[in-house]
mmCIF file of the N, C-alpha and C atoms, coordinates in Angstrom:
data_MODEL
# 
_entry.id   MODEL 
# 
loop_
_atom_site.group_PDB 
_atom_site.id 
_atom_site.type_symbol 
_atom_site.label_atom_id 
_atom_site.label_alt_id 
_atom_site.label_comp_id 
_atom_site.label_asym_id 
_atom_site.label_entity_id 
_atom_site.label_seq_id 
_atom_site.pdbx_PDB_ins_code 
_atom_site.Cartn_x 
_atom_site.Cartn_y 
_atom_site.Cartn_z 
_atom_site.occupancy 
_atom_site.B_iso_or_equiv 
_atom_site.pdbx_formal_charge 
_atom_site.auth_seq_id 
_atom_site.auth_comp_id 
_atom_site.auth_asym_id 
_atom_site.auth_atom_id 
_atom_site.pdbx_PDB_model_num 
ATOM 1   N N  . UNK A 1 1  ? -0.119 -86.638  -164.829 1.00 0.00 ? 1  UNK A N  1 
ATOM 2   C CA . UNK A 1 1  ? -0.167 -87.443  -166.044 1.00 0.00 ? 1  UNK A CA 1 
ATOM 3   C C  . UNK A 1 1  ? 1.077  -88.325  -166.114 1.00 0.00 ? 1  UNK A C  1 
ATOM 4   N N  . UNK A 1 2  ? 1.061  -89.788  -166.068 1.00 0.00 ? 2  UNK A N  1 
ATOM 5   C CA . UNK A 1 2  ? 1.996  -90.694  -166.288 1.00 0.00 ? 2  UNK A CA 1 
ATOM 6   C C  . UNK A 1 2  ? 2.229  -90.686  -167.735 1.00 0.00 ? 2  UNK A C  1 
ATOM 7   N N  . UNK A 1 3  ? 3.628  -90.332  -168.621 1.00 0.00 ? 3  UNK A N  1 
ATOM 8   C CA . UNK A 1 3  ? 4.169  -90.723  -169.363 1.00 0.00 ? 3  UNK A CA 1 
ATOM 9   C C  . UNK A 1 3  ? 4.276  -92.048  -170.191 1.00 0.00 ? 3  UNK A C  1 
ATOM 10  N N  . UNK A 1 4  ? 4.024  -92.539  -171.228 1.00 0.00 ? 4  UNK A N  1 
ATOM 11  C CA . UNK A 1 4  ? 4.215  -94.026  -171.541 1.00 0.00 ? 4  UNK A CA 1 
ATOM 12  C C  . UNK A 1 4  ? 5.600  -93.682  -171.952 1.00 0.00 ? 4  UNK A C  1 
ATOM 13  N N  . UNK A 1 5  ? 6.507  -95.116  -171.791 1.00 0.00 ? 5  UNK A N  1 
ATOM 14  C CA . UNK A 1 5  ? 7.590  -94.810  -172.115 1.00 0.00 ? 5  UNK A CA 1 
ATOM 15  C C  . UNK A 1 5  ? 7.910  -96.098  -173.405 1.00 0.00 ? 5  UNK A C  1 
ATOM 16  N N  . UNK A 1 6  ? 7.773  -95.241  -174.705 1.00 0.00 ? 6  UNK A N  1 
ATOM 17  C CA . UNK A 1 6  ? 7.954  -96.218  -175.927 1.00 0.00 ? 6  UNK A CA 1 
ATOM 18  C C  . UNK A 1 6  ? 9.171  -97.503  -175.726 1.00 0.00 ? 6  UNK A C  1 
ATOM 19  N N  . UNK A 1 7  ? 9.974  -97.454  -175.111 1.00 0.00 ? 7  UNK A N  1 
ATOM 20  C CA . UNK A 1 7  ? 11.418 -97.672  -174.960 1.00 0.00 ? 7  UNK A CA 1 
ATOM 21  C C  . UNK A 1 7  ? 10.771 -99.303  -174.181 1.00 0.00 ? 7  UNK A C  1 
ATOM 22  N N  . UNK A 1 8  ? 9.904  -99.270  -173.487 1.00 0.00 ? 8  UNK A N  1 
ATOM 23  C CA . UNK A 1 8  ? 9.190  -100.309 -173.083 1.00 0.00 ? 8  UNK A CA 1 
ATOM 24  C C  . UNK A 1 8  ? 7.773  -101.474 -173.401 1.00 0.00 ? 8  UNK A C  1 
ATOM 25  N N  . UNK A 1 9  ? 7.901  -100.744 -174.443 1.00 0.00 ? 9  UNK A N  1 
ATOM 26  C CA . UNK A 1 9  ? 6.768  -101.580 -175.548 1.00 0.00 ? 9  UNK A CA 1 
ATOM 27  C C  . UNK A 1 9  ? 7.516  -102.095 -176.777 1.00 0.00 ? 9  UNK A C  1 
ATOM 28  N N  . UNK A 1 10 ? 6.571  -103.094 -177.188 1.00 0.00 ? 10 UNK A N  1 
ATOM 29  C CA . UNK A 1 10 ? 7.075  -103.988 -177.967 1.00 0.00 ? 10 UNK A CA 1 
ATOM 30  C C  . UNK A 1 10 ? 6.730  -103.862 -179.369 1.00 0.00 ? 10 UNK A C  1 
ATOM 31  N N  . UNK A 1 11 ? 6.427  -102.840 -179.505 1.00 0.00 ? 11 UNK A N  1 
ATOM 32  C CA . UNK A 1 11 ? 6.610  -102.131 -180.807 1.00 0.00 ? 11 UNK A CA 1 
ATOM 33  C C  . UNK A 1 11 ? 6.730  -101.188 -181.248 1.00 0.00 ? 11 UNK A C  1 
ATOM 34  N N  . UNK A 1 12 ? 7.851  -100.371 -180.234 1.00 0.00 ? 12 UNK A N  1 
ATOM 35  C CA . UNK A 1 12 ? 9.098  -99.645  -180.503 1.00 0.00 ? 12 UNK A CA 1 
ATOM 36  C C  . UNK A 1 12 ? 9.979  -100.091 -181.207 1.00 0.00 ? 12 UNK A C  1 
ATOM 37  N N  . UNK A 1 13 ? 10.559 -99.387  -181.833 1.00 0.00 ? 13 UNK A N  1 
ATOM 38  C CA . UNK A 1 13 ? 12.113 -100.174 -182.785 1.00 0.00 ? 13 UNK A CA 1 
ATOM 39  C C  . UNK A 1 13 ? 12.632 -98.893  -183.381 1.00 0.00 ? 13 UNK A C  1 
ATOM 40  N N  . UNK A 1 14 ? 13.940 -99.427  -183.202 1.00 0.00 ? 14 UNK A N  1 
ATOM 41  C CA . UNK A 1 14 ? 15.127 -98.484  -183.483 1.00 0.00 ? 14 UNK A CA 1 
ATOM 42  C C  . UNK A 1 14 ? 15.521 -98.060  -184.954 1.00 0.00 ? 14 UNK A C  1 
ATOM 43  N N  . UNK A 1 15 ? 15.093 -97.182  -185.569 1.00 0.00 ? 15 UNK A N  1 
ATOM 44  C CA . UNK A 1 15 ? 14.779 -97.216  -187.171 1.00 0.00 ? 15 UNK A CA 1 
ATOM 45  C C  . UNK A 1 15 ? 16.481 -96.937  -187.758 1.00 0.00 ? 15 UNK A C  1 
ATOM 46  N N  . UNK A 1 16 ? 17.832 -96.109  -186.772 1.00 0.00 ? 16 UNK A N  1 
ATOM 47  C CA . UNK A 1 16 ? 19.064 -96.095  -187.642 1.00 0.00 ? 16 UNK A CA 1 
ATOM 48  C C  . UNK A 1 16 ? 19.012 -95.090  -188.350 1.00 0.00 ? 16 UNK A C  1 
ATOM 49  N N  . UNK A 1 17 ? 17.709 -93.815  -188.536 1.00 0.00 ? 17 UNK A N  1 
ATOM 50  C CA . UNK A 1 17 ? 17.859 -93.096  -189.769 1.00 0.00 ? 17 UNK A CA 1 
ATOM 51  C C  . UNK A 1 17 ? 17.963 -91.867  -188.795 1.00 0.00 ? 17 UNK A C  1 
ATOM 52  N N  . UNK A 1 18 ? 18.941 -90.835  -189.038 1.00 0.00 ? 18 UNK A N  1 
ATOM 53  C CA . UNK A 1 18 ? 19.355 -90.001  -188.569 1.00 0.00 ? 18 UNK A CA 1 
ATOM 54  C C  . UNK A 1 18 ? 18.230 -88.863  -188.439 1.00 0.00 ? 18 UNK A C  1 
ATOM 55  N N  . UNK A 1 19 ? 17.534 -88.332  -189.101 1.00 0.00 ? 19 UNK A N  1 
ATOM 56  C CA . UNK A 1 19 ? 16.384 -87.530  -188.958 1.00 0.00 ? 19 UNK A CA 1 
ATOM 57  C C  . UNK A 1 19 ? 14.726 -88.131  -188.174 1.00 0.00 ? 19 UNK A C  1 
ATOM 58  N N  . UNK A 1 20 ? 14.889 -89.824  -188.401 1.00 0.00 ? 20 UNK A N  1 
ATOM 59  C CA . UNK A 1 20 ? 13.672 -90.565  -187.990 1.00 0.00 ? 20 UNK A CA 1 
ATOM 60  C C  . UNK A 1 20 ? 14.270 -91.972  -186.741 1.00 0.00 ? 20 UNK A C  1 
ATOM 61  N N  . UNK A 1 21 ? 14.692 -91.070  -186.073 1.00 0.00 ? 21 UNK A N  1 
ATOM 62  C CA . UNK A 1 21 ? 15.479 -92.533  -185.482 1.00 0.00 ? 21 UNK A CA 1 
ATOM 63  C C  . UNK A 1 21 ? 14.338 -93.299  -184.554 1.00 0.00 ? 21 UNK A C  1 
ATOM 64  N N  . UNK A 1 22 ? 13.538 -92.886  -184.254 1.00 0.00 ? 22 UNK A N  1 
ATOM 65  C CA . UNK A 1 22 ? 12.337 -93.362  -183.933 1.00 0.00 ? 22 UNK A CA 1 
ATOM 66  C C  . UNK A 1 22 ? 11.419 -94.127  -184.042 1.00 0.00 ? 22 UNK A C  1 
ATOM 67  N N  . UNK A 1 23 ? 10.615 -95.579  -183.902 1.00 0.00 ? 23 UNK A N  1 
ATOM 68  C CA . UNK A 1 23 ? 9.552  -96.661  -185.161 1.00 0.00 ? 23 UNK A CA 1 
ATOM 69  C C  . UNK A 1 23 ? 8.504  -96.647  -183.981 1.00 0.00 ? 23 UNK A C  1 
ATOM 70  N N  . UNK A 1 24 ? 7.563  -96.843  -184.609 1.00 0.00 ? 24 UNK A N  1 
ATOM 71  C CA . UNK A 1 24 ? 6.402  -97.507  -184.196 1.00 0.00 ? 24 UNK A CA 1 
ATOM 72  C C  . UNK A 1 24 ? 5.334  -98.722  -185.087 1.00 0.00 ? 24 UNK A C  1 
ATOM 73  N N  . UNK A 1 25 ? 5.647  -99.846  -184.401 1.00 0.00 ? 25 UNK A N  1 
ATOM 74  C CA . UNK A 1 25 ? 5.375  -100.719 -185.594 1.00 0.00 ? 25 UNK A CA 1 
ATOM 75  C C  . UNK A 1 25 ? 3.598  -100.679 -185.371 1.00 0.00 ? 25 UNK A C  1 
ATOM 76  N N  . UNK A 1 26 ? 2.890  -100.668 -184.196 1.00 0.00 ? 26 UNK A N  1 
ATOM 77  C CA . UNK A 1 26 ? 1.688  -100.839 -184.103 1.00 0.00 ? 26 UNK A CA 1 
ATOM 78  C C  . UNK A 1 26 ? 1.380  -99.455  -184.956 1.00 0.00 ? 26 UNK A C  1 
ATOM 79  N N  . UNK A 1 27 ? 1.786  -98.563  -185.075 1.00 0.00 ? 27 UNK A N  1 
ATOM 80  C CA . UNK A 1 27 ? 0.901  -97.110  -185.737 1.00 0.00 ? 27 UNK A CA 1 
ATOM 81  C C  . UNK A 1 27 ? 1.155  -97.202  -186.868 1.00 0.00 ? 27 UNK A C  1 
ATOM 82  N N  . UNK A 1 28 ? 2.802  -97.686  -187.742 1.00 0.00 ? 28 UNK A N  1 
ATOM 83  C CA . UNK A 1 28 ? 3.139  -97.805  -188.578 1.00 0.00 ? 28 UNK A CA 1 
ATOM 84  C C  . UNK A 1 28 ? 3.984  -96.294  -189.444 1.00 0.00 ? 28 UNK A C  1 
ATOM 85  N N  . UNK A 1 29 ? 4.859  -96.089  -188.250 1.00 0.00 ? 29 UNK A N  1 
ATOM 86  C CA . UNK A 1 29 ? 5.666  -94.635  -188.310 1.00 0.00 ? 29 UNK A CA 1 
ATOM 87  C C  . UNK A 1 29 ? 6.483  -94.837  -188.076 1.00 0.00 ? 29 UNK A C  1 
ATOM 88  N N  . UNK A 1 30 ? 7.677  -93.457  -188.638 1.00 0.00 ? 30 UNK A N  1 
ATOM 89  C CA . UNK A 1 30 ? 9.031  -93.491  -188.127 1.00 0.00 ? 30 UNK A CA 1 
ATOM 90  C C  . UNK A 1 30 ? 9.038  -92.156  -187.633 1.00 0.00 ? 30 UNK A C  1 
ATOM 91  N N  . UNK A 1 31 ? 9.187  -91.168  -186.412 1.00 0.00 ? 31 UNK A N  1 
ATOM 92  C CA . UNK A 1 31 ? 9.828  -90.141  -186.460 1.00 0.00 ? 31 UNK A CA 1 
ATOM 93  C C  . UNK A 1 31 ? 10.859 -89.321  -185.376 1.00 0.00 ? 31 UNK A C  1 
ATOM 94  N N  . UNK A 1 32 ? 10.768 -88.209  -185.685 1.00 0.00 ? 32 UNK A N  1 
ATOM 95  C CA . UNK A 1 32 ? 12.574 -87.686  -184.694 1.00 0.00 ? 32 UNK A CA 1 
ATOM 96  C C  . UNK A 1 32 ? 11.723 -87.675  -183.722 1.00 0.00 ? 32 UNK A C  1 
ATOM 97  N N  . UNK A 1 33 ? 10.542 -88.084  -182.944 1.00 0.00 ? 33 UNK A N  1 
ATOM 98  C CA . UNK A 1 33 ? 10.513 -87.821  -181.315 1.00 0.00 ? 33 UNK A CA 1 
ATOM 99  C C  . UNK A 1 33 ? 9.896  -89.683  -181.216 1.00 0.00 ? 33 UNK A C  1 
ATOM 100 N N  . UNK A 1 34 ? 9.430  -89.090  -179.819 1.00 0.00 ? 34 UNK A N  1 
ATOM 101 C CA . UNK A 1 34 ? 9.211  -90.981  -179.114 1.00 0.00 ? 34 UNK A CA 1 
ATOM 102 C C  . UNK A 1 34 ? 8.040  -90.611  -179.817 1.00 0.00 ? 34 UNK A C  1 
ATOM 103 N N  . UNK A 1 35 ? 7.567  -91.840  -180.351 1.00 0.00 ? 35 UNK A N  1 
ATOM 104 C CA . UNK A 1 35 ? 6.156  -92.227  -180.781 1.00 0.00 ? 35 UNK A CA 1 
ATOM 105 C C  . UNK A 1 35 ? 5.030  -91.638  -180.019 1.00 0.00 ? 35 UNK A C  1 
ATOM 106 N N  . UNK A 1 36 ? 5.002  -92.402  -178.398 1.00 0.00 ? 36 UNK A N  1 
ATOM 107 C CA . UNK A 1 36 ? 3.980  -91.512  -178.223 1.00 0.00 ? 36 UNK A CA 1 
ATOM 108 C C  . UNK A 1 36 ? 3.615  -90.312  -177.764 1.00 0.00 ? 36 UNK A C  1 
ATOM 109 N N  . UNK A 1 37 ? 4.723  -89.027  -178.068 1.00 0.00 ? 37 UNK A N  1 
ATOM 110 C CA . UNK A 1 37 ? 4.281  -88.274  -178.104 1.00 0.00 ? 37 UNK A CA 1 
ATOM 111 C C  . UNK A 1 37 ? 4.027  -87.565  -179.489 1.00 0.00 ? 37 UNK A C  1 
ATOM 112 N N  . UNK A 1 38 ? 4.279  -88.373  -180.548 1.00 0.00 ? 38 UNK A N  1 
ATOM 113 C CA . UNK A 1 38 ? 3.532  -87.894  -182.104 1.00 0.00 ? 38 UNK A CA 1 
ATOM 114 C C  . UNK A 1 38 ? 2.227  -88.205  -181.628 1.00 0.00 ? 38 UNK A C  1 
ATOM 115 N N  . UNK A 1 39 ? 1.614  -89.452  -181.023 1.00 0.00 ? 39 UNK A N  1 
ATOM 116 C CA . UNK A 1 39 ? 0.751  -89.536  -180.858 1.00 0.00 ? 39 UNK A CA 1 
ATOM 117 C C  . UNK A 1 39 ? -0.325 -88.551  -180.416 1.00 0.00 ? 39 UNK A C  1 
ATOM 118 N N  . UNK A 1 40 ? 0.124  -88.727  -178.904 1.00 0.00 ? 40 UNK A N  1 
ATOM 119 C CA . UNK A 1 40 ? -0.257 -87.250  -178.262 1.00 0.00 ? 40 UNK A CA 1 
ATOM 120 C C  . UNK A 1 40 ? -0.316 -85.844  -178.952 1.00 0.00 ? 40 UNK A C  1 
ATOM 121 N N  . UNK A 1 41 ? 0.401  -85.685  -179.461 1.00 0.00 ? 41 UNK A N  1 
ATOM 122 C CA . UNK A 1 41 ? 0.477  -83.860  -180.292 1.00 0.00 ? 41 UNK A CA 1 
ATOM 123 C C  . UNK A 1 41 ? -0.459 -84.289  -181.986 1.00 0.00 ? 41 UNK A C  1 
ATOM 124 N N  . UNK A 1 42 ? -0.662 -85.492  -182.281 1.00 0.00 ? 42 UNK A N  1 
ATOM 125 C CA . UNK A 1 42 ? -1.605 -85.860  -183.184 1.00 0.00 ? 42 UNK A CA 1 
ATOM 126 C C  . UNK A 1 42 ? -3.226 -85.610  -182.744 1.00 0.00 ? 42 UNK A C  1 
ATOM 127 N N  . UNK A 1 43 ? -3.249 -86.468  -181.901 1.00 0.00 ? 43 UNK A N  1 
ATOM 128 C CA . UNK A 1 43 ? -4.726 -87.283  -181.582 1.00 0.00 ? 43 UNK A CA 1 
ATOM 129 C C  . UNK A 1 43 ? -5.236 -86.541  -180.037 1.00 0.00 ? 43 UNK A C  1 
ATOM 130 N N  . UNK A 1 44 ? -4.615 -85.745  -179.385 1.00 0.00 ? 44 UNK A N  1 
ATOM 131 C CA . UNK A 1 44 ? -4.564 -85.325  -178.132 1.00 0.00 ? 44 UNK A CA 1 
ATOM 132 C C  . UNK A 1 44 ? -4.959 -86.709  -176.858 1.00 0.00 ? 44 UNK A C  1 
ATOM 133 N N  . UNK A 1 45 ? -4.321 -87.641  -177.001 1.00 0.00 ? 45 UNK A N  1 
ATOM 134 C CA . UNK A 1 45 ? -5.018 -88.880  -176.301 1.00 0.00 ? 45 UNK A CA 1 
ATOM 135 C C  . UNK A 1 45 ? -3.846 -89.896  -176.162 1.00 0.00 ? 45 UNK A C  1 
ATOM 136 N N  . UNK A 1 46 ? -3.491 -89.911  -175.072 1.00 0.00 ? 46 UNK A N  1 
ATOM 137 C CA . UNK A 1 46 ? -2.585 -91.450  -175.052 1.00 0.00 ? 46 UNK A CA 1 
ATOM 138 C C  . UNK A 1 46 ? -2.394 -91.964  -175.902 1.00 0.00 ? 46 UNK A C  1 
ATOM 139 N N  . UNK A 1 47 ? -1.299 -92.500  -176.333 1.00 0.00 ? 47 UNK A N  1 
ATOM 140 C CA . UNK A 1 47 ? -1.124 -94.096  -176.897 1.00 0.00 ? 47 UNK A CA 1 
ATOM 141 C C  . UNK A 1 47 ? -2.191 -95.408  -176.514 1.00 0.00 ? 47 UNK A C  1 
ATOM 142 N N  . UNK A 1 48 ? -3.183 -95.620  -176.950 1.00 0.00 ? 48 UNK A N  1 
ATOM 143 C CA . UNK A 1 48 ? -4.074 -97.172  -176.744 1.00 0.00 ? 48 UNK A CA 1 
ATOM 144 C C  . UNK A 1 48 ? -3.285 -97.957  -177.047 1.00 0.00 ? 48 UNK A C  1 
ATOM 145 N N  . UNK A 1 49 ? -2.414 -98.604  -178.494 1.00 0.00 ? 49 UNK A N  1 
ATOM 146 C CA . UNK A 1 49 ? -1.840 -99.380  -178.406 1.00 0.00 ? 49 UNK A CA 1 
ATOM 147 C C  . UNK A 1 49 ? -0.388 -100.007 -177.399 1.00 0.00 ? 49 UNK A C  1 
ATOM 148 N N  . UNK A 1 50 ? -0.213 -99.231  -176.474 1.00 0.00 ? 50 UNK A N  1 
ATOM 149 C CA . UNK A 1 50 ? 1.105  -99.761  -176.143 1.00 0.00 ? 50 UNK A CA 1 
ATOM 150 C C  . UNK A 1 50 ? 0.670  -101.010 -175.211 1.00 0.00 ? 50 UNK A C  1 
ATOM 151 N N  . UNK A 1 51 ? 1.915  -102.022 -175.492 1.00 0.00 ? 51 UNK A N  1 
ATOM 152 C CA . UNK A 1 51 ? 2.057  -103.704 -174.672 1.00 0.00 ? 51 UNK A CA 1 
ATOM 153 C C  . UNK A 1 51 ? 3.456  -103.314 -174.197 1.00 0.00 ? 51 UNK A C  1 
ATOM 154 N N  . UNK A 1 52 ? 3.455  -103.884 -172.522 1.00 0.00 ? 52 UNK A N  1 
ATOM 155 C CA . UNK A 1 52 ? 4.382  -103.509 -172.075 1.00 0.00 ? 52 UNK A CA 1 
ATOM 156 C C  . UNK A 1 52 ? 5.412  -104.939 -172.799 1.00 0.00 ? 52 UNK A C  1 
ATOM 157 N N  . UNK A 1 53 ? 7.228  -104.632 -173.105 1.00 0.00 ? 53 UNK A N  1 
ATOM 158 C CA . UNK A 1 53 ? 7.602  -106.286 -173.132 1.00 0.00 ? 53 UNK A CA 1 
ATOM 159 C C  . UNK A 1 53 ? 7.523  -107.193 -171.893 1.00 0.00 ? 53 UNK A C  1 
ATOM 160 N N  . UNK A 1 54 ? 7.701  -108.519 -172.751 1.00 0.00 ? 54 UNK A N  1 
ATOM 161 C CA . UNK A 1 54 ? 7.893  -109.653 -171.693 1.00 0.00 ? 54 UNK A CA 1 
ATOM 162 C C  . UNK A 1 54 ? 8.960  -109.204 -170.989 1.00 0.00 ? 54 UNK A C  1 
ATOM 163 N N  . UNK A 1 55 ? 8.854  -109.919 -169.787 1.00 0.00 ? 55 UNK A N  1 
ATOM 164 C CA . UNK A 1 55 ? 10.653 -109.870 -169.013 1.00 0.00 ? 55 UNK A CA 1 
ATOM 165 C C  . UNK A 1 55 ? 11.810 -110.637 -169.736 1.00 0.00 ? 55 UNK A C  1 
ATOM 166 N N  . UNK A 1 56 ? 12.820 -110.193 -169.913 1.00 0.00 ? 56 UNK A N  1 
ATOM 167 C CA . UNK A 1 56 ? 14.100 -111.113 -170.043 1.00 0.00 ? 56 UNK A CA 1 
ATOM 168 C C  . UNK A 1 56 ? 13.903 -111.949 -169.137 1.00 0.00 ? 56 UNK A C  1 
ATOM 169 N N  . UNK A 1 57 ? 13.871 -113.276 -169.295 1.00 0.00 ? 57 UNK A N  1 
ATOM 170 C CA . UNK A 1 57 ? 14.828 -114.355 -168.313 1.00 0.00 ? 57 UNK A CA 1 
ATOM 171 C C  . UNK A 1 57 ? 16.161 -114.426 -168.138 1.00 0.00 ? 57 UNK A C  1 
# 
């Protein structure tokens, strides 16, 4: 099983809150682990929404 790694999608974001430092803007969450594994331990199923980001130039 390949891992998604939130840290590489583009709607991950860094929430700053010490108990929820975690975002997911496509699900519309904050919490203390990577998104998609709330997902996973939610829904038993991958993340569908993740977009990998563009490249930096």
């Amino acid at each position: 099983m390949k891992r998604i790694n939130c840290r590489r999608c583009q709607f991950y974001f860094v929430t700053w809150e010490k108990n929820q430092p975690h975002g997911c803007r496509a699900y519309g969450f904050k919490a203390p682990q990577i998104p998609s594994l709330v997902v996973f331990q939610s829904s038993g199923m991958d993340c569908s929404l993740f977009k990998e980001k563009a490249p930096v130039k």
